[in-house]
C-alpha positions in Angstrom: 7.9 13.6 68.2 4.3 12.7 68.2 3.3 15.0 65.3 6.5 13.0 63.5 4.6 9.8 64.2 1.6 11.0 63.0 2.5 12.0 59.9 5.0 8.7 59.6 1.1 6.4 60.6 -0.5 8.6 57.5 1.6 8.1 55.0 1.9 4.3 55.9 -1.7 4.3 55.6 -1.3 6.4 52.3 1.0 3.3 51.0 -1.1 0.2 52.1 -4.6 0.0 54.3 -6.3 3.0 52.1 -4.3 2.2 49.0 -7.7 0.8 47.5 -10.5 2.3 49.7 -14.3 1.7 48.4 -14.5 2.8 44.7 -11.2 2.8 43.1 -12.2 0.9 39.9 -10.3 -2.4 39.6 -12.2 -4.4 37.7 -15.0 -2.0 36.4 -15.3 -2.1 31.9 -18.0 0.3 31.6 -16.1 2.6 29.8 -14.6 0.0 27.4 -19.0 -1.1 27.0 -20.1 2.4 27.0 -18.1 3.0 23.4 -19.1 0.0 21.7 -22.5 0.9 22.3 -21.8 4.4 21.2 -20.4 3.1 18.4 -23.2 1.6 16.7 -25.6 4.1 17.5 -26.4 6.3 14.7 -25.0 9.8 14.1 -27.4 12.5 14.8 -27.5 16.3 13.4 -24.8 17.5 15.7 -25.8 21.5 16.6 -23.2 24.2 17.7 -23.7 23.9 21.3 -23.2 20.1 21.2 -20.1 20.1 19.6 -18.7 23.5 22.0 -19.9 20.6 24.7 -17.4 17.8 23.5 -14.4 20.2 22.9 -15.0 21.3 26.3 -15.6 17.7 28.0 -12.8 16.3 26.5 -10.4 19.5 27.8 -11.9 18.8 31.3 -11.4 15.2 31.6 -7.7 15.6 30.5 -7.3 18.4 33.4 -8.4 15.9 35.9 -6.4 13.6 34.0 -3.5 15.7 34.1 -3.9 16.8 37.6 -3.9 13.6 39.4 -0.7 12.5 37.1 1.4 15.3 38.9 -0.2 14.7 42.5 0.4 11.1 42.1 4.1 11.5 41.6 4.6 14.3 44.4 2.6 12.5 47.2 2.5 8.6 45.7 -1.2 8.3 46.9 -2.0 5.2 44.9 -5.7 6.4 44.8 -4.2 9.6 42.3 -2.7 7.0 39.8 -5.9 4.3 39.8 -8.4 7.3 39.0 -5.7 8.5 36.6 -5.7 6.1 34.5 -9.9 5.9 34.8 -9.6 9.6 33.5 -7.7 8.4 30.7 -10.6 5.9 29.3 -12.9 8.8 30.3 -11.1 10.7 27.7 -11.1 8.1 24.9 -15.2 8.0 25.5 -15.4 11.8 24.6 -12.8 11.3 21.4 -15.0 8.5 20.2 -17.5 11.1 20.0 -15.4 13.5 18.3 -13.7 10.9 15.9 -17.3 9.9 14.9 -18.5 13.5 14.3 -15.5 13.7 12.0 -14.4 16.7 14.8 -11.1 18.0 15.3 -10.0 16.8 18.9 -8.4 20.0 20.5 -6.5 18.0 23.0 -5.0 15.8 20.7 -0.9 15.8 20.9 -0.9 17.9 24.0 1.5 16.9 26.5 0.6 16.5 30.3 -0.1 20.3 31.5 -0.9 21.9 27.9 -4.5 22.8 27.0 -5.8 24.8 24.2 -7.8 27.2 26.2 -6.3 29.8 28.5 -9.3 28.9 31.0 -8.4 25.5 31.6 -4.7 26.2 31.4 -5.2 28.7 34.2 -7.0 26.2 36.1 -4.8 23.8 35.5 -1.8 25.8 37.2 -4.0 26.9 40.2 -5.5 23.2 41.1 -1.7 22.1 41.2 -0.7 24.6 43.1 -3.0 23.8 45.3 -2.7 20.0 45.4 1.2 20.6 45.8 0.7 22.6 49.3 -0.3 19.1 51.0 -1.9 16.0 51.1 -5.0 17.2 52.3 -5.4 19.9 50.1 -4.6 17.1 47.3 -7.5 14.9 48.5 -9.6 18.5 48.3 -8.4 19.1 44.8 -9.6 15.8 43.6 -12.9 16.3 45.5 -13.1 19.5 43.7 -12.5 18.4 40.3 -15.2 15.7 40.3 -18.0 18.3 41.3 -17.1 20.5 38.4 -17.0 17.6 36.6 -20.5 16.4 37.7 -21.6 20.0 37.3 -20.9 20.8 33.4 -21.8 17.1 32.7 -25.8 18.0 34.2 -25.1 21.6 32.0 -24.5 19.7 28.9 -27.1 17.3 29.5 -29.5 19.8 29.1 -28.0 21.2 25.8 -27.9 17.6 23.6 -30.6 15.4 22.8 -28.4 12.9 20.2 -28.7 9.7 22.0 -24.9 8.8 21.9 -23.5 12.1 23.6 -26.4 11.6 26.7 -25.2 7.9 26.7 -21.3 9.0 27.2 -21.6 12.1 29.2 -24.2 10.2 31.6 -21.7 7.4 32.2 -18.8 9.9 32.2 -20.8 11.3 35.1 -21.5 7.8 36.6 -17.8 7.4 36.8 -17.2 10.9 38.3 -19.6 10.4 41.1 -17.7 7.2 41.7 -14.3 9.9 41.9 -16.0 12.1 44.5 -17.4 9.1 46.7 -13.3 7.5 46.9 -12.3 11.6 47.5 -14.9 11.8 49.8 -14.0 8.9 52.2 -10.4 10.5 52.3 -11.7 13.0 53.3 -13.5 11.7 56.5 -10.7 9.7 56.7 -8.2 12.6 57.3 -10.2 14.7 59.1 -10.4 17.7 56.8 -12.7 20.3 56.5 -14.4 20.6 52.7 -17.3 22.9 51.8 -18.9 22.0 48.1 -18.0 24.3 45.9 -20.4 23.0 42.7 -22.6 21.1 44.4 -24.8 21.9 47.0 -24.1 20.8 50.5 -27.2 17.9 49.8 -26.3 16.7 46.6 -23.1 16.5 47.6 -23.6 14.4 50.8 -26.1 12.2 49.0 -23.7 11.2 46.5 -20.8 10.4 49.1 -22.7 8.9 51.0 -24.3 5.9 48.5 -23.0 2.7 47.2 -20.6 2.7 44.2 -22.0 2.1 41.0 -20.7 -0.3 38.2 -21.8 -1.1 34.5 -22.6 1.3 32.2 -25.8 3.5 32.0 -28.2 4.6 29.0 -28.9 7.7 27.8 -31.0 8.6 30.5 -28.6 7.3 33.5 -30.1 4.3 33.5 -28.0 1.1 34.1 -28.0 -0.9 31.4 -28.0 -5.1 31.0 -25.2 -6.2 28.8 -25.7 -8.9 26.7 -21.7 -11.0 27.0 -22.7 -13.9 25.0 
């Protein structure tokens, strides 16, 4: 009876008090101001690596995508649909990229689940699985996804020096940080147990730990004053 109760106080929590905890975006347009910079910035020589970057980017932000579409409908944990959907504009700042570069967009048509690489489709199947066992391990998946995210992002970083791809994938990483500080207070929340599995131990803490951040960021991760008028 009183592991019934519980679980019945969790998922009430699940459905109202947490439904919104620190960080879950309402009301944040940096995306939407991140790619009408982008857009008048000019096009620079785009090299091999930087292009391999923004077929892989956009394939990663539509598995976290992806991922948190399913979780959200087996466990109804508002907090999977609200980053979801942040996913989602995180995926229209890579293809603005790749639609400017005059790129092929390797995600484009694939229905939720389908990826063009075998790497990511594996991945894909294996983060599910995991998010399907419980909650918890949910909550963990999403923790998990945002430090790979915030991992390649600093790994690509270092591979582009055209202005518009630092200005996206620093804000895309903006946003992710965002994702693992709303995953992390779940995580104190619930009690659970998490090790870093991309991050170290510091990095990771430091990042859970601060304020979130809103507006969108320059090239350098800067944050930037927009103009409205």
């Amino acid at each position: 009876m009183k592991k019934f109760l519980v679980v019945f106080l969790l998922f009430f929590a699940v459905s109202s008090t947490w439904a919104f905890p620190p960080g879950t975006f309402k009301g944040d347009n940096s995306p939407n101001q991140c790619i009408n910079l982008v857009k008048k910035l000019p096009k620079q020589p785009l090299s091999p690596a930087e292009k391999e970057g923004l077929f892989k980017m956009i394939e990663e932000e539509k598995l976290a995508h992806d991922v948190y579409y399913v979780l959200f409908q087996r466990w109804q944990l508002r907090v999977f649909n609200n980053i979801s959907r942040s996913e989602q504009r995180h995926i229209d700042m890579v293809k603005t990229l790749i639609e400017k570069y005059g790129l092929k967009n390797p995600v484009e048509g694939l229905d939720v689940g389908q990826f063009k690489t075998e790497e990511m489709q594996k991945l894909y199947k294996k983060l599910v699985r995991q998010g399907m066992a419980s909650l918890g391990e949910a909550v963990k998946v999403g923790a998990l996804i945002e430090e790979m995210d915030i991992y390649d992002l600093q790994q690509e970083l270092k591979k582009t020096d055209n202005e518009d791809i630092r200005m996206v994938y620093q804000n895309l990483m903006k946003g992710s940080r965002n994702h693992l500080r709303v995953f992390g207070n779940w995580i104190e929340k619930m009690g659970l147990s998490y090790t870093p599995q991309y991050l170290s131990k510091q990095e990771f803490a430091k990042i859970v730990s601060s304020p979130k951040e809103m507006g969108p960021v320059d090239a350098q991760g800067k944050p930037m004053k927009i103009n409205t008028k």
